[in-house]
C-alpha positions in Angstrom: -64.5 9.3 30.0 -62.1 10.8 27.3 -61.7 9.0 24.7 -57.7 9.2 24.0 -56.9 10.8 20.1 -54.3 9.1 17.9 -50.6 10.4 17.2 -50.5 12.2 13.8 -48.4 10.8 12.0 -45.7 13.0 9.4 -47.2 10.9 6.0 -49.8 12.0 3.4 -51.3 9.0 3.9 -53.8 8.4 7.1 -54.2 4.7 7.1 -54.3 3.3 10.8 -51.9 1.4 11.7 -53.8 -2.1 12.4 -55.3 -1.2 9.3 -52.2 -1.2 7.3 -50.7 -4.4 8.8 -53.9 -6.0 7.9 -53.3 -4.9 4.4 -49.2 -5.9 4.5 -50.1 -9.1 5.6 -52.9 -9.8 3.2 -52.3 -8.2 0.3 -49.3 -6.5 0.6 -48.0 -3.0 0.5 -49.2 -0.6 -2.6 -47.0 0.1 -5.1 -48.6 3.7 -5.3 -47.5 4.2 -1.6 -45.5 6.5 0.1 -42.9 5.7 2.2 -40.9 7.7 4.4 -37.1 7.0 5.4 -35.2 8.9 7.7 -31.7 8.0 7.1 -29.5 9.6 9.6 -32.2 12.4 10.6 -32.5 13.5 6.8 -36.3 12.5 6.0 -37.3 11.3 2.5 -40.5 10.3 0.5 -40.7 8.1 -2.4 -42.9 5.4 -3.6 -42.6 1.8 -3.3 -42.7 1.0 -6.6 -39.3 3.1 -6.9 -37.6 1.0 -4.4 -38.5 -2.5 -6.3 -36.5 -1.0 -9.4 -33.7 -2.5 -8.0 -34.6 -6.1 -6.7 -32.4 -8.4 -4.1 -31.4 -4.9 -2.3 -32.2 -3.8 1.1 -34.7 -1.2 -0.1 -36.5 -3.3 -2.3 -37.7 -6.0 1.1 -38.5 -3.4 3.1 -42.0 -4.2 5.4 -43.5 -2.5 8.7 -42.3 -5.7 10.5 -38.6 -5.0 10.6 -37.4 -3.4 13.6 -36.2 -0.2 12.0 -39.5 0.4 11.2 -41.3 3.3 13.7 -45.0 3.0 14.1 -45.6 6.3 15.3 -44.5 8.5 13.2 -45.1 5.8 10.1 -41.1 5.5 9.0 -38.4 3.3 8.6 -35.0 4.7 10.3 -31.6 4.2 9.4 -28.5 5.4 11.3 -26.4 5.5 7.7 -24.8 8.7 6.0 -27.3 10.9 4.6 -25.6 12.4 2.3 -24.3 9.3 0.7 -27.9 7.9 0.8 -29.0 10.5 -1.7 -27.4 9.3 -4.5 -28.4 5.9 -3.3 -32.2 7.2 -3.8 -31.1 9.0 -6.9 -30.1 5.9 -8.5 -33.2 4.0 -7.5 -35.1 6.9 -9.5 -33.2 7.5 -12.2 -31.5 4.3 -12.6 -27.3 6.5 -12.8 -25.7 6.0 -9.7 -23.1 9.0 -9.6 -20.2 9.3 -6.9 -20.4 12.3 -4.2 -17.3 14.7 -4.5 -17.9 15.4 -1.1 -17.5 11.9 0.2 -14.2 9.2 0.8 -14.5 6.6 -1.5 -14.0 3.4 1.4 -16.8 5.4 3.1 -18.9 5.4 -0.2 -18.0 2.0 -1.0 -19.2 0.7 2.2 -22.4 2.2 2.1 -23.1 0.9 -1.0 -22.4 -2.8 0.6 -25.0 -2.1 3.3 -27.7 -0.8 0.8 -26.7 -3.9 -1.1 -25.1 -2.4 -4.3 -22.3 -2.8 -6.3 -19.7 -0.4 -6.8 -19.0 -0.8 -10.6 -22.8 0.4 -10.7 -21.1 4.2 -11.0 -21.5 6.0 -13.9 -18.3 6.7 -16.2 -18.3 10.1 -15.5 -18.1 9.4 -11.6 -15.6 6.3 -12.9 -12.1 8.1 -12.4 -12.8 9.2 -9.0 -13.8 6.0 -7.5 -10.5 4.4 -9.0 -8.1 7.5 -7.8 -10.1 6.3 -4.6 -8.9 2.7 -4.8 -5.6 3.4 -6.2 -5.2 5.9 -2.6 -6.2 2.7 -0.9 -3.5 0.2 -2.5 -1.0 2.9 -2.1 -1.7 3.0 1.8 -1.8 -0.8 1.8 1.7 -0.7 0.7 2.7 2.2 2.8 1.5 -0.3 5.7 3.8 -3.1 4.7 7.0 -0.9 4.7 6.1 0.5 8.4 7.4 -2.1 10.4 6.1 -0.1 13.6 2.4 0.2 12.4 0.7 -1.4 15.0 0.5 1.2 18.7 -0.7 -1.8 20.4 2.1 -3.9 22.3 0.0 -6.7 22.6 -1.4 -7.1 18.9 2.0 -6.4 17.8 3.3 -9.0 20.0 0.6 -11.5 18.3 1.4 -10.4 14.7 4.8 -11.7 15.2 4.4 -14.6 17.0 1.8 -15.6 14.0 4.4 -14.4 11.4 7.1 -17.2 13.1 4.4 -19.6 13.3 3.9 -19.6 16.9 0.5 -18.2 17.4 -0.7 -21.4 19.0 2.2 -21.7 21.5 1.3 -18.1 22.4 -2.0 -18.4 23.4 -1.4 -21.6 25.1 1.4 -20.0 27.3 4.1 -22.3 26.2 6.6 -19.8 24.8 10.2 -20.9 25.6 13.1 -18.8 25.7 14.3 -18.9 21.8 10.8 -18.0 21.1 11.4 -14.4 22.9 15.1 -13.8 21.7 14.8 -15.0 18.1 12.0 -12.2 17.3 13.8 -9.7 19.4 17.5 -10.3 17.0 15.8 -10.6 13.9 14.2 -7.1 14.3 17.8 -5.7 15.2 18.7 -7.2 11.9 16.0 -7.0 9.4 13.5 -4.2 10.8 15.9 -0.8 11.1 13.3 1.3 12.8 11.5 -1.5 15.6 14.6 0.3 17.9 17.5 2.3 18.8 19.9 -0.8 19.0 18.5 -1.5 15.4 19.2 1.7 14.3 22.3 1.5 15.3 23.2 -1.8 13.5 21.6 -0.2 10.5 24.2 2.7 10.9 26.8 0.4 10.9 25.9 -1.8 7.9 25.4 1.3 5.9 29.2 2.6 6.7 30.1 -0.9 5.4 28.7 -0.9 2.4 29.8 2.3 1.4 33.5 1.4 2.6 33.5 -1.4 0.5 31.8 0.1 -2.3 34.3 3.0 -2.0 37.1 0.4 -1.8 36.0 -1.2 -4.7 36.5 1.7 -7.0 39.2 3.5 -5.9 41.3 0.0 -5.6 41.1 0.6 -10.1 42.6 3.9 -9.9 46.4 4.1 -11.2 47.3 5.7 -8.0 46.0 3.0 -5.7 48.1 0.5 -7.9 51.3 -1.0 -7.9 53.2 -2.5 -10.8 53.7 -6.3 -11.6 57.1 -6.5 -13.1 59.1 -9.3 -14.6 62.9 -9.6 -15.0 65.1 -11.6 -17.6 68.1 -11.4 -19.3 68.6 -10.0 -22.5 71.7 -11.8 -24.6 72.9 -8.3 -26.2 75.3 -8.5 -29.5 79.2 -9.7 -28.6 77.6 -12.2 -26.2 77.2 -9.5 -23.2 74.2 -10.6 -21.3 72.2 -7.7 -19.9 69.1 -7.6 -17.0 65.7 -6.3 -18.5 62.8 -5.5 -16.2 59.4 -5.2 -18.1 56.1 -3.9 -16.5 53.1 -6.5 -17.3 50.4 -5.0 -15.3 49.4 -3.4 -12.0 47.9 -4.8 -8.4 46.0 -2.8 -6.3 48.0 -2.0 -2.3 47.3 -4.4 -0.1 45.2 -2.2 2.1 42.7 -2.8 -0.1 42.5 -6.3 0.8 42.1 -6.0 4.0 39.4 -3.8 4.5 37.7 -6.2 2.1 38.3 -8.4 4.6 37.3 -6.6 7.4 33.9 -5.7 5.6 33.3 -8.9 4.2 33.6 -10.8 7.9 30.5 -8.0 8.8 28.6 -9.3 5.7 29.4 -12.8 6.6 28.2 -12.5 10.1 24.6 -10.5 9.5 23.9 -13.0 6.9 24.6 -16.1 9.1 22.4 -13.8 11.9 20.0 -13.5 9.8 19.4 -16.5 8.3 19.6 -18.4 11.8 16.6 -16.3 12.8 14.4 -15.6 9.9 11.0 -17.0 10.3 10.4 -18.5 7.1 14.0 -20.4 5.9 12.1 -20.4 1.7 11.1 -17.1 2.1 14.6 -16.3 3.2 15.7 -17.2 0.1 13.3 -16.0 -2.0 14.3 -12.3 -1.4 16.3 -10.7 -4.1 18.3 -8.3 -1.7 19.3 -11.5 0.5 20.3 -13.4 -2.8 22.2 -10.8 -3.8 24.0 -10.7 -0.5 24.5 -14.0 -0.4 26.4 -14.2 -3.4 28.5 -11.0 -3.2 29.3 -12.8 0.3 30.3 -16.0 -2.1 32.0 -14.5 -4.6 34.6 -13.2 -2.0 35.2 -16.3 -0.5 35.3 -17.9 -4.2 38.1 -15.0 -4.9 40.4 -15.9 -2.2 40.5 -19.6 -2.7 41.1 -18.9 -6.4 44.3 -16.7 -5.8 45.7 -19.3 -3.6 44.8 -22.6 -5.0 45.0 -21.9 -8.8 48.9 -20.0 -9.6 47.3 -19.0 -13.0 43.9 -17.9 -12.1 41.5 -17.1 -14.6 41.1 -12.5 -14.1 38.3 -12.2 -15.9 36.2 -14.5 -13.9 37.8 -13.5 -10.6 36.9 -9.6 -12.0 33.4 -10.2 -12.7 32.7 -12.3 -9.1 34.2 -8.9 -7.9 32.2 -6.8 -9.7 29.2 -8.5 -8.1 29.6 -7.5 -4.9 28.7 -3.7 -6.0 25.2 -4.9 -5.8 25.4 -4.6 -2.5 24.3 -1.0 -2.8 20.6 -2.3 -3.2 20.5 -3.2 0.4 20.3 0.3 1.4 16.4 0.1 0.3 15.8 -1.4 3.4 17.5 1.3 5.4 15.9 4.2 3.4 11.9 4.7 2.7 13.3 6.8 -0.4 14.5 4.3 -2.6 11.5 1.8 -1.2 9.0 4.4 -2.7 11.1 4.5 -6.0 11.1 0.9 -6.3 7.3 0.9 -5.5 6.9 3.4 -7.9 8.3 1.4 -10.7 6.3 -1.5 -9.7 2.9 0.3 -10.0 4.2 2.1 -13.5 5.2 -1.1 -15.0 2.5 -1.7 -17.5 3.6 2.3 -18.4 7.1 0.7 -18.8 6.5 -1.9 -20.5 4.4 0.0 -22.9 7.6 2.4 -23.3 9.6 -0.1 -24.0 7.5 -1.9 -27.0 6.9 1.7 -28.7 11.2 2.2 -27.9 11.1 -1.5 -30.0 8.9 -0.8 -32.7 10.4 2.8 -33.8 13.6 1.6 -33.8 13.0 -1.4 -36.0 10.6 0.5 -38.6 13.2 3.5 -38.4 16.8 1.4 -38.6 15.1 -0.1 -41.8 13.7 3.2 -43.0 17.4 4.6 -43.2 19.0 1.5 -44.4 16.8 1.9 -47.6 16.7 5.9 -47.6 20.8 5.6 -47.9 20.8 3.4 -50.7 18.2 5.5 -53.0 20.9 7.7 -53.9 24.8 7.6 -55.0 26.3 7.6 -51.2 29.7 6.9 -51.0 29.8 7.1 -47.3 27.0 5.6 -46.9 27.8 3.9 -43.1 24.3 2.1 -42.9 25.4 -1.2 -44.5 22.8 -3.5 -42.5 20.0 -3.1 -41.1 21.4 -4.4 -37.8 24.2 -1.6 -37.5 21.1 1.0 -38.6 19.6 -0.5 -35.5 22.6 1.3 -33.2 21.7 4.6 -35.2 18.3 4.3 -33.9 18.5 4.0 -30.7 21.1 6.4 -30.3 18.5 8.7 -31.6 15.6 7.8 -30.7 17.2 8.2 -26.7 18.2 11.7 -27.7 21.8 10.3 -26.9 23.3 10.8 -30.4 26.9 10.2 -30.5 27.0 10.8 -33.9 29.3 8.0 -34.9 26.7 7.2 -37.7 25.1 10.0 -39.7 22.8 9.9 -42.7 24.0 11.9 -45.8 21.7 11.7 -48.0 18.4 14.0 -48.3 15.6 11.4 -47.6 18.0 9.4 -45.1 18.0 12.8 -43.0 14.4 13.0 -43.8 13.8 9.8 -41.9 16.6 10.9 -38.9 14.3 14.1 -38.3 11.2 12.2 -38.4 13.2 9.2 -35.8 14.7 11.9 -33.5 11.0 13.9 -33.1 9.2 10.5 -32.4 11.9 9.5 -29.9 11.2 12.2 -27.8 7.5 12.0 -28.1 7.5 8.2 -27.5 9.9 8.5 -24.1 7.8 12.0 -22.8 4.4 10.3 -23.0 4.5 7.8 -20.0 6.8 9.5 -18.0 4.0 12.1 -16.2 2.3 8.6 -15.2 5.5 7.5 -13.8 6.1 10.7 -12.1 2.1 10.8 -11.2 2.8 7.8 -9.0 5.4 8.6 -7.5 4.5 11.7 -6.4 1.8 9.8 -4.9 3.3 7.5 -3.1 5.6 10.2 -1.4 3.1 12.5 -0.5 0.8 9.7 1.5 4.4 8.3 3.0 4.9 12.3 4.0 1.4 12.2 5.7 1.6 8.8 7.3 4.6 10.9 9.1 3.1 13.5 9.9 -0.1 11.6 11.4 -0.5 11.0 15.2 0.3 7.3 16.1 -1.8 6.5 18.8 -5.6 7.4 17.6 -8.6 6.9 19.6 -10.5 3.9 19.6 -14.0 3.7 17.8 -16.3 0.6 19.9 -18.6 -1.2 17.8 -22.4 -0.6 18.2 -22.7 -4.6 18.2 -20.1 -4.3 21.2 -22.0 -1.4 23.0 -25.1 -3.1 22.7 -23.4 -6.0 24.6 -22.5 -4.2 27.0 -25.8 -2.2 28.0 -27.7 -6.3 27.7 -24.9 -7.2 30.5 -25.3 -4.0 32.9 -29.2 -4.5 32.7 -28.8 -8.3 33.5 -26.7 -7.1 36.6 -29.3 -4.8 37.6 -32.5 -7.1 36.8 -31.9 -9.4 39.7 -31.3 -6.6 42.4 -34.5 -5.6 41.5 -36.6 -8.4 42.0 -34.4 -9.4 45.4 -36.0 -8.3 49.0 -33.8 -6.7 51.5 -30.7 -4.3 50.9 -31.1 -4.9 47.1 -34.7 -3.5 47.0 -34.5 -1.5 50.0 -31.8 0.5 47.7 -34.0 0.5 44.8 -36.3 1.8 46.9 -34.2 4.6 47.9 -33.4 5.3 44.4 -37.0 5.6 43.6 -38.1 7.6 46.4 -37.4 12.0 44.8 -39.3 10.2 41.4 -42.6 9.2 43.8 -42.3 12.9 45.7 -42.2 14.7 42.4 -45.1 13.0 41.5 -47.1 13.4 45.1 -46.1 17.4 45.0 -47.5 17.7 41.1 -50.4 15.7 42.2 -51.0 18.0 44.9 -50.5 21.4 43.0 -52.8 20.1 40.3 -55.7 19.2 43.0 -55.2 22.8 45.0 -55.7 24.3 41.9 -58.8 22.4 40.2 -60.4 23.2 43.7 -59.9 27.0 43.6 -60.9 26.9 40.3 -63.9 25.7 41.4 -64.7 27.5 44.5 -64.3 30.5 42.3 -67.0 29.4 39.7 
């Protein structure tokens, strides 16, 4: 009898197998070892005393009694990116853990949670890549706020707004009522301009009524548009003749004017009682800036006319300045354009840049206003204009801004000195945080442009966890057909019968030929 040889395995070392459990369990594994892993078909050797550098990982714990772990060839398998896994390795030897240029940084990231690592492990060097990386992320997060049509899915996007009313439970119960359809349906028309045509269309028209009313609002202060107020009395002229005098005391705008204010304000009125009716959060209704500002450009027309009419001697300033409120409204059109939402993103993520601007903008002008108030003084000036350091402080921001209207000028030597030295560090101060400004919002546009430009129904990537599922359930099904008599086994037997002919033809070729082989000898 043959005695059967054993598998070679692809390891310097030639331990048997029962041998080297016996050792794991006893004594445990060598730290001079060798151990092979093949992560994603990309074979590598190190020792095991290089994996327990790093403790608490999933390196350090590895034993030949996890399931990954293949007897036969004497190697532990992991279905992970190879590439990334290099570094990984790397870092276990040399103790630097450096980011591929060649990978995503989510992808790298997330291989670094399954190894169990940290990403703020990286080395500086690899430092500014991995936060471009992030920063890419929070800029598509964003981007995925302002599509309101994100989701390709009717049903998910059917859940996503019944949990954003606060009606998820209702949903999945099957007790949704008629307001609980129309009220999402109108406040998309309203609120989301690109769910639908319809809400295009009501877009369109808010849009041409803001910019009517805008446009109303300015021309209405042109002397063209405007009619004179005038005022007659009598003037008593010398030898007791009495004589009519009409004097001009100011100018009205036509009444045309009023009327399409009017009109446009009776639109206003009605999306804002629309939308209020069927917002799905009444707090966070109010909480919005553009929906404040409506509201009180809505107000502030309403508080006009019942001014004019109830009061004969109204107060114009205040009824001017509730007017000029309502120009505000042109802020609403960042909901109808993704332009001026990236613009207003833009100076979101640059505020720190902005802030820092405006403390530097601060500082220079308070050193420099004093600087000139002093240089001025230091020699016989008798136009000196700088007589306080508060009126300096106009000179300085003037030219600091590079605006210089030149109502104030320094005319002495060292007060021009110091307007040289304030005008060159005006424009370094404002030109230094404006490519970071620019940086992001060239960012912002370009992944907005490629969001665009990307396919919106992708295909579907299953979970192994889910396909493993799957394959448990269709050998269940099969399990119990196997074991049953009758039809069930009499079609397994079917199935089975080309296998057990192969095997009765090989087993036939082999014997015809041992016996001519032997007749021949």
């Amino acid at each position: 009898m043959r005695t059967r040889h054993s598998i070679p395995r692809y390891s310097t070392t030639s331990i048997p197998l029962d041998e080297l459990r016996a050792n794991v369990g006893t004594s445990g594994i060598s730290m001079d070892e060798r151990i092979v892993l093949n992560v994603g078909g990309v074979r590598h050797e190190t020792y095991q005393a290089t994996l327990k550098k790093i403790p608490a990982t999933r390196l350090s714990r590895l034993t030949p009694s996890l399931a990954n772990f293949d007897p036969l060839l004497n190697e532990y398998f992991f279905d992970r990116h190879p590439a990334v896994f290099s570094m990984i390795l790397n870092y276990y030897r040399t103790g630097k853990l450096h980011y591929p240029t060649d990978v995503c940084g989510p992808l790298f990231e997330e291989e670094l949670h399954y190894w169990g690592l940290d990403a703020s492990d990286t080395e500086p060097c690899c430092w500014m890549q991995l936060l471009h990386a992030k920063d890419t992320q929070e800029t598509l997060a964003v981007l995925d706020r302002m599509d309101a049509d994100h989701e390709d899915d009717p049903q998910l996007r059917e859940q996503d707004i019944m949990k954003k009313f606060g009606w998820e439970e209702d949903y999945f119960q099957g007790k949704r009522t008629r307001w609980m359809r129309i009220k999402p349906k109108v406040w998309s028309l309203f609120e989301e301009p690109y769910s639908s045509q319809t809400a295009k269309l009501i877009a369109g028209i808010s849009v041409l009524f803001i910019f009517i009313s805008i446009v109303s609002f300015c021309l209405k202060t042109h002397q063209s548009f405007r009619l004179p107020v005038l005022t007659g009395q009598n003037i008593t002229m010398p030898g007791g003749i009495i004589q009519p005098s009409i004097e001009r005391v100011s100018t009205e705008p036509l009444p045309i004017f009023g009327q399409i204010e009017m009109l446009c304000n009776i639109w206003f009125t009605f999306e804002l009682i629309i939308r209020f009716i069927c917002c799905p959060s009444k707090i966070r209704f109010f909480k919005s800036p553009l929906n404040m500002i409506d509201l009180v450009a809505t107000l502030s027309f309403y508080a006009d006319a019942m001014m004019v009419r109830v009061v004969e001697d109204e107060p114009k300033d205040v009824v001017e300045f509730l007017s000029m409120i309502r120009i505000f409204r042109l802020f609403k059109l960042t909901q109808h354009h993704q332009g001026l939402q990236i613009l207003i993103h833009t100076f979101r993520a640059s505020a720190k840049e902005l802030i820092l601007l405006v403390f530097f903008l601060i500082l220079g002008i308070v050193i420099f206003a004093a600087l000139v108030y002093y240089a001025e003084k230091m020699e016989a000036n008798p136009n000196n204009q700088f007589q306080s350091i508060p009126l300096g402080l106009w000179w300085a921001i003037c030219t600091m801004t590079t605006v210089g209207y030149g109502d104030m000028t320094p005319h002495t030597s060292f007060g021009r000195l110091v307007g040289s030295l304030c005008a060159v560090m005006g424009v370094l101060t404002i030109a230094l945080p404006v490519p970071v400004i620019v940086s992001n919002f060239a960012m912002f546009y370009s992944h907005n442009q490629a969001r665009d430009k990307l396919p919106k129904r992708r295909r579907r990537v299953l979970p192994v966890e889910q396909i493993r599922l799957q394959a448990r359930r269709h050998a269940a099904v099969l399990e119990p057909s196997g074991s049953q008599g009758g039809a069930g086994g009499g079609a397994i037997r079917r199935r089975n019968m080309p296998i057990l002919l192969e095997q009765l033809n090989a087993f036939l070729i082999f014997s015809l030929t041992w016996c001519l082989q032997f007749a021949v000898c």
